[in-house]
N, C-alpha and C positions, 0 to 999 in steps of 0.2 A: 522188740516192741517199737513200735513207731515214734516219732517227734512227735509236736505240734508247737508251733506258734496262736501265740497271745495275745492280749491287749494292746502293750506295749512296742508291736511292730511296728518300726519306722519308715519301710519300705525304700528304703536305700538298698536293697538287692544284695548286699554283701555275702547272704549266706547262697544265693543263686549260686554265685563261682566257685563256691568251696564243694557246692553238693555233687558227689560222684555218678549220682542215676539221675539227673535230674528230676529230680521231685519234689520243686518247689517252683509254684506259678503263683500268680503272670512272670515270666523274667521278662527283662530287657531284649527289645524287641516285637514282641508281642502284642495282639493288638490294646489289650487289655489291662498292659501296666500302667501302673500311672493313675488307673481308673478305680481301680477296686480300695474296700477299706484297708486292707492287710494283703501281707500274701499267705499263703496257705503249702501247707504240707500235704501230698497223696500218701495215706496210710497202707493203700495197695504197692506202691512201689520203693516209700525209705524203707533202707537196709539199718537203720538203729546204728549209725554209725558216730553220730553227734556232731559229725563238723561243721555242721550250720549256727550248733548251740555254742561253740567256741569263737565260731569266729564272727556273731551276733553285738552287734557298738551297744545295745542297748538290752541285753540278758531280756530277750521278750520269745524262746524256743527251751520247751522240754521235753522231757521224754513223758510221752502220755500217760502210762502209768502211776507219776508224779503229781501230776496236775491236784492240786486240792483246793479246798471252797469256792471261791466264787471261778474261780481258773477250769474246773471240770468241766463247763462248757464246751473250752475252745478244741477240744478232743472234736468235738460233734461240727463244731464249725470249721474247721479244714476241711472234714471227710466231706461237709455238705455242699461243698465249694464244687467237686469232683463229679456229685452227682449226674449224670445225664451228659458229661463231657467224651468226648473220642479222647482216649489217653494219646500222649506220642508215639511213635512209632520204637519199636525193638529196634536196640542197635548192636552190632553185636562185633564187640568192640572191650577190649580189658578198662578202659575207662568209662564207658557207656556212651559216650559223647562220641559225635561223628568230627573226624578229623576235615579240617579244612585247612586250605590253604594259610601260612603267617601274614600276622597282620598288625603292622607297630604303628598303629595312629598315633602315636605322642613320640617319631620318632624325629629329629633333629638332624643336620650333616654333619661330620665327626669336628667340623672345624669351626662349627658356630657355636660365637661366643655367649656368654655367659647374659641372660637377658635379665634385667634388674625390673624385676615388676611389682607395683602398689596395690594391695590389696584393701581398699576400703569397708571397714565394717570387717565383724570377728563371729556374727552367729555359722552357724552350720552352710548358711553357701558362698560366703568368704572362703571359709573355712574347708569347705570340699574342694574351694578352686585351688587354694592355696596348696593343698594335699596332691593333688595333680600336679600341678606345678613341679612341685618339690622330689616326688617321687619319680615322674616319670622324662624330666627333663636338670638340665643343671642351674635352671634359674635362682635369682637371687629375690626374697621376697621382701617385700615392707608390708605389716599387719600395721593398719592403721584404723581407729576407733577415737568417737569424740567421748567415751567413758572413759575413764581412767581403769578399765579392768575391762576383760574380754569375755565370750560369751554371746550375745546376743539375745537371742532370741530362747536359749536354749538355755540360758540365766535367768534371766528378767521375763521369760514367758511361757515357760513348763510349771504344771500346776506343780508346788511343793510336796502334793503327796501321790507324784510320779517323779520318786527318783531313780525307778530304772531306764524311765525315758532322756533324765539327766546326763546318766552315764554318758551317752553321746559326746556328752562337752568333755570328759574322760579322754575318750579316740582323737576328738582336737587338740586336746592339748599338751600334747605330747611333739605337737610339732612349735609349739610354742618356743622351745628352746632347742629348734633346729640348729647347727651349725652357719646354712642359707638364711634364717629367718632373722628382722632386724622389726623389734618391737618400739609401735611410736602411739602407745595410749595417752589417753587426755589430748588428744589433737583435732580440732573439728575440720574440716575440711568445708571450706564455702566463709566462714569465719577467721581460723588460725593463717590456716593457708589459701590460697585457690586452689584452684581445679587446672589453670596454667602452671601457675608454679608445681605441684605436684607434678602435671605432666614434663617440664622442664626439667626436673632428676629422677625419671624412671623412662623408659624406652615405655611402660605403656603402664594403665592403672585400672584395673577391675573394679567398680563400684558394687557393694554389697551391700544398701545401705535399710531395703527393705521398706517396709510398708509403715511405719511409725505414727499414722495419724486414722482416725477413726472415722464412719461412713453415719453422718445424721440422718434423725426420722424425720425432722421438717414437717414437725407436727408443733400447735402451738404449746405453751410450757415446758417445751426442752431445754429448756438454759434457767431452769429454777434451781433451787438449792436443793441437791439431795437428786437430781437429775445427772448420770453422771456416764462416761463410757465405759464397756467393759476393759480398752486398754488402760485406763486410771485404773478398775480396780485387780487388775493382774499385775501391772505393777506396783501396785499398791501392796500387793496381800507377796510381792517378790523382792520388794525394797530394793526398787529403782530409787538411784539420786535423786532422778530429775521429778520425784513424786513426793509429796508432802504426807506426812504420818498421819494427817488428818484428812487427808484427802477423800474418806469415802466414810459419810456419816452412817450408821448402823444403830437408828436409836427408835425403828418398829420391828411387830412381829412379822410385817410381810413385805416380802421386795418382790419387784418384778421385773424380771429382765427378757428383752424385748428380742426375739432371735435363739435358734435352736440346733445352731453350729456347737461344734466343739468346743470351743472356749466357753460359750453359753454353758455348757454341762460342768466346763472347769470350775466356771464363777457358781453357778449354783449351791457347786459339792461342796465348794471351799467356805460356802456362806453357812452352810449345816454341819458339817463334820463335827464331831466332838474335838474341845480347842485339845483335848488331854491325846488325842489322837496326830493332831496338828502339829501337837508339843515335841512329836519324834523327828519332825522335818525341817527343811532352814527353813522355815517360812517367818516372813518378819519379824523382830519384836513386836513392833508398833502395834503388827496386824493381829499378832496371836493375842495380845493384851486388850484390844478392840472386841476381837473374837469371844472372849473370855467373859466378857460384862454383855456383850449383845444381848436382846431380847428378841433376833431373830427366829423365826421357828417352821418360818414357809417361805420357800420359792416357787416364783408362777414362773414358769416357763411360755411363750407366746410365740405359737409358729402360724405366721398367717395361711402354709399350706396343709395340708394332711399329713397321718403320718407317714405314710411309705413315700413321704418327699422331703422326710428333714435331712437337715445339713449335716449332723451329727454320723459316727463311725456306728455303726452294729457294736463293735468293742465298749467305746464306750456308753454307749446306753446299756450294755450287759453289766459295764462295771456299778452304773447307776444303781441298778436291780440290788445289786447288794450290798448297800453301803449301810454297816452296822452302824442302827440305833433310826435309821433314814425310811419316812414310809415313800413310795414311788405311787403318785396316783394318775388318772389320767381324766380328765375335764371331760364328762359326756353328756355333757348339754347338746350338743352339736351330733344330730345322729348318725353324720356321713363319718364320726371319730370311729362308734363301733363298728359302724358297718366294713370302713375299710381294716380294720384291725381283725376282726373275723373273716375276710374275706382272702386275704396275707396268704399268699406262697406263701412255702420253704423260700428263705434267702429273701425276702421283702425284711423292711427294717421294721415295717407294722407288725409283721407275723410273731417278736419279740415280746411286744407290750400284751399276748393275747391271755396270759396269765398275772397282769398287772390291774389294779384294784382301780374301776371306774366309779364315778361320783359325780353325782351334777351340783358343782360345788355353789355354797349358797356365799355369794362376794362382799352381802353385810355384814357378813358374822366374822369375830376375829378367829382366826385360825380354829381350828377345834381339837380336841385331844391333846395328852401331854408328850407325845413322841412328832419330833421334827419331820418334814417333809416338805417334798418338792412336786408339782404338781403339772403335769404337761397339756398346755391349754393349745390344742389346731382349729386351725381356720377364725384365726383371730387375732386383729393385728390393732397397734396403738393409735387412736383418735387426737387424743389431749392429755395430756400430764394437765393436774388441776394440785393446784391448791396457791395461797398468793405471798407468803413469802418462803416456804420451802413446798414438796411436794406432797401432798397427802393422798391422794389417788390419780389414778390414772383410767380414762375412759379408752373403752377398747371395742372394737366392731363385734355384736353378735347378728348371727343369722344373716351375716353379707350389709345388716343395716351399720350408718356410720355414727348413728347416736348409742347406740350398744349399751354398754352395762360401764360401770363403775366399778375396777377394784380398789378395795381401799390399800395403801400400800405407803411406806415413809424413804423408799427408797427403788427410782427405775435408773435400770443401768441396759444399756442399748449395746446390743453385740451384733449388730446385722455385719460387721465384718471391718477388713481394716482398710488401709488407700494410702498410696504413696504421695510422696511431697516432691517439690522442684529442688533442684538440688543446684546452685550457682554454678552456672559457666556447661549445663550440659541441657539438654533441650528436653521437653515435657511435653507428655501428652494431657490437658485436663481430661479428656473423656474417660481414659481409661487407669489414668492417674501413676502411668509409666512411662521411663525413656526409651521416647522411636531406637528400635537396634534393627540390625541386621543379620540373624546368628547370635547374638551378645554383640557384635560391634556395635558403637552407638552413633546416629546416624548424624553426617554429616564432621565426626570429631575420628578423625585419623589418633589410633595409641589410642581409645578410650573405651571401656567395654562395662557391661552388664550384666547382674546373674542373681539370680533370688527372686525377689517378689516385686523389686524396682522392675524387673527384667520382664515378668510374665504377669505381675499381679498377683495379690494374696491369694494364693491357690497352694494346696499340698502341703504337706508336712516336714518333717525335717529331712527325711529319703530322697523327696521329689527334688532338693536342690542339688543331689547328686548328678542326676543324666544332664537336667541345669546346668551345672558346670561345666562337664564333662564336653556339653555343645561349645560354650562361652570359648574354654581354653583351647579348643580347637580352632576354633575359630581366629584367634589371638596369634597361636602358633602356626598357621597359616599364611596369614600380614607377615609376620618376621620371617620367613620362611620368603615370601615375595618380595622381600624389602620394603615393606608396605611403610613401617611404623616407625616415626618420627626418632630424629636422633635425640637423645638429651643432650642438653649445653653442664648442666651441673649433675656432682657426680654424689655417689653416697654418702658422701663425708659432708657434702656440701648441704643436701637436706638437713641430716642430723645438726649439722649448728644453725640451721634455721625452724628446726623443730624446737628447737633447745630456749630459741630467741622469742618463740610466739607464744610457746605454750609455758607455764610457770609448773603445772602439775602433770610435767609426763612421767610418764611413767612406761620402763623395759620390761625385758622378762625377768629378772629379777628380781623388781619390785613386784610383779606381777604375782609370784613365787612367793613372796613376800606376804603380799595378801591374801594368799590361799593360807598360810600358815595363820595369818592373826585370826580368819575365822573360822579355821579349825580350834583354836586352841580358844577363842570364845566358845562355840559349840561345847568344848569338855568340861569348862568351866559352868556350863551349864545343861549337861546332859544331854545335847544334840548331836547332829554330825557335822551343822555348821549354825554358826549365827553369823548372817552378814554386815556388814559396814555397810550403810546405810546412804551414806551422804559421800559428796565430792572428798569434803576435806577429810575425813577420815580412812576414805579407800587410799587419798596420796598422804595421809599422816604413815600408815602402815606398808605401803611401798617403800617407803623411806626410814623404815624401823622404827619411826616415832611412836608414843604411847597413840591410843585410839581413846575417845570418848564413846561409852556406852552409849547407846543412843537410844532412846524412849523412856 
């Protein structure tokens, strides 16, 4: 019986290299990685052998025969990937694969020393670089984060009820207590230290620091109360520090969130999900207790283009389809909605919705019916947030006109996408809201490199920052390789007592270790798999074995 991959595919490629017949596209290489939602398994060519399903970061590969409720799809979505494709070529060969010439791109001279490299930032493309590093060379790293606990993006911005896309931070962190690695949490970098001075004791430093700040509509009443971004409320509903427990008011029955990317589909599911369902995943106190009392019961979804052009995965809007207790409709006011939905190839992301329940919904009325729902409204984008001292609706474009309709709504939260920030002592692009590089070198700064979404812009998932790196460290071990890259003056030791000096809550791997234990063992104490610490002082109370204050 064949595999297939799921939902939950990160596209990091891992199982490409495990697989013996090749039967797993796009890989590496190809024109088409990179570009597609998932990769997909050929059910004409796996041998049912499973080592894609083993050696998978994030448990998103089964054997098709297994697949049950809403997962029996993905059987039909591999095979339909294949469809009308020229297979590769027979090779005929005891591994399947055509032998080529050796090829050690991360190889080093037998006599070069040991390179002491800074890793800034800890989500998934730190985190990949760092893994390269580690693995395929003798470097010495420094995991550096202005949190006082690691993670990223793959902490503080994985919906709560995808923990098998979590797992991920699982395969990281395992290099966390490398013998190489030297953990320097709670240190900001631009703040604590410079960006000289770091450069000053490591031969060179990777920035990972990612996209941290959000894209406005620059439409008028976007800065009213109850106006809010979708990164507040991801970290919000993930109990980021740097997020107030109150930070995202939830006190109508209908929100609207502007934008029809992935996280838009996060924030939606998370604002409807039953909280008793919620309740199995770390997902905030604050937020599940908010959750809990909400009188939420619709989300409008708002994609100014059609649907066989949203931003959103095929996977996920399949997982949409079936969210117990959640009705899925689709706004067909708008007649170019049905028409492109009936019109839908195989393989269009319209051709999905073409068994989902259409409605020309009426926007005076408050919601209707007693069963939750999310409602996807195209070719309709926001005009004005109205109301004068919090928001009470929001006018939005119909029929291309820009006076359009009124929905009533107590809560718009804006996900048209994320944007990077300037980072002291390293050069900025505003237009594209990234550091000019070269490869990941960054331009103009000899020893200083780039990689994630500072590097390329918020684009791709947690896979994509794998080839990301992959360039970055290349690139990195190239310069030292030509003697490219600046000597440091101060040496390991010498950081660490100046980390020591700046920052008051750092925190190692131990501490680190430390606080995976306290919210484990919150989690048991309250029937989860974690409850997390919430705030600075409590992540470094429990690094440091101190008691923790509940918090909410």
């Amino acid at each position: 019986m064949t595999y297939a991959i799921t939902q939950t595919c990160c596209n990091d490629a891992t199982c490409v290299a495990v697989c013996p017949v090749n039967c797993i596209h796009p890989a590496p290489g190809e024109p088409d990685f990179g570009t597609t939602d998932m990769l997909y398994i050929d059910p004409k060519t796996c041998i049912d052998c499973g080592a894609c399903a083993d050696a998978c970061p994030v448990d998103a590969i089964f054997p098709a025969d297994r697949l049950t409720g809403r997962l029996r799809e993905y059987e039909a979505v591999n095979a339909e990937f294949y469809e009308g494709r020229t297979p590769p070529p027979a090779v005929a060969s005891p591994t399947f694969h055509t032998w080529g010439a050796p090829s050690f791109h991360r190889s080093l001279p037998a006599d070069f020393a040991p390179l002491r490299i800074a890793v800034v930032g800890t989500g998934p493309a730190g985190m990949y670089a760092a893994e390269d590093l580690l693995l395929h060379t003798n470097a010495e790293v420094t995991l550096i984060d202005r949190l006082p606990v690691a993670g990223g993006l793959v902490r503080y911005g994985v919906a709560p009820d995808h923990p098998a896309t979590r797992g991920a931070g699982d395969t990281f962190a395992r290099f966390h207590s490398h013998p190489r690695v030297r953990m320097r949490l709670g240190l900001t970098v631009g703040e604590d230290v410079t960006a000289e001075e770091l450069a000053a004791h490591h031969d060179a430093v990777v920035y990972a620091v990612g996209a941290p700040a959000d894209r406005r509509l620059a439409i008028p009443g976007e800065d009213l109360p109850g106006s809010v971004s979708a990164t507040s409320v991801v970290s919000w509903y993930n109990a980021h520090p740097e997020t107030a427990a109150d930070a995202v008011p939830l006190s109508a029955e209908r929100v609207v969130v502007v934008g029809n990317g992935n996280v838009a589909l996060d924030v939606a599911r998370v604002l409807v999900t039953d909280p008793g369902t919620l309740a199995r995943t770390d997902i905030a106190d604050h937020a599940l207790a908010a959750l809990r009392g909400a009188p939420v019961r619709e989300v409008v979804l708002l994609g100014r283009r059609g649907p066989s052009d949203a931003a959103y995965t095929a996977s996920e809007l399949l997982a949409l389809k079936h969210l117990p207790g959640v009705d899925l409709v689709v706004d067909d006011r708008d007649p170019r909605t049905g028409a492109a939905v009936d019109a839908a190839a195989a393989g269009d992301k319209a051709a999905l919705l073409r068994d989902v329940t259409r409605e020309a919904v009426d926007w005076t009325r408050a919601p209707a019916g007693e069963r939750r729902r999310i409602v996807l409204r195209f070719h309709s984008a926001p005009v004005e947030a109205l109301g004068t001292d919090a928001v009470r609706a929001v006018r939005v474009t119909e029929d291309g006109a820009p006076s359009g309709k009124e929905i009533t709504a107590g809560l718009l939260v804006r996900a048209i996408g994320y944007r990077g920030v300037p980072l002291a002592g390293l050069p900025f692009d505003e237009a594209t809201g990234t550091v000019p590089h070269e490869g990941g070198r960054v331009a103009g700064r000899p020893g200083s490199y780039v990689v994630g979404w500072i590097k390329r812009g918020p684009s791709g998932g947690i896979g994509a920052n794998r080839a990301c790196a992959e360039e970055t460290v290349g690139t990195l071990l190239a310069d030292a390789v030509a003697g490219a890259l600046p000597t440091p003056s101060g040496t390991a030791q010498d950081f660490r007592r100046l980390a020591r000096s700046r920052s008051r809550g750092l925190v190692d791997a131990r501490g680190l270790a430390a606080i995976d234990r306290a919210e484990r063992a919150r989690g048991r104490d309250a029937g989860r798999p974690r409850v997390k610490l919430a705030t600075v002082p409590e992540l470094v109370a429990a690094a440091r074995g101190g008691r923790w204050r509940r918090h909410g």
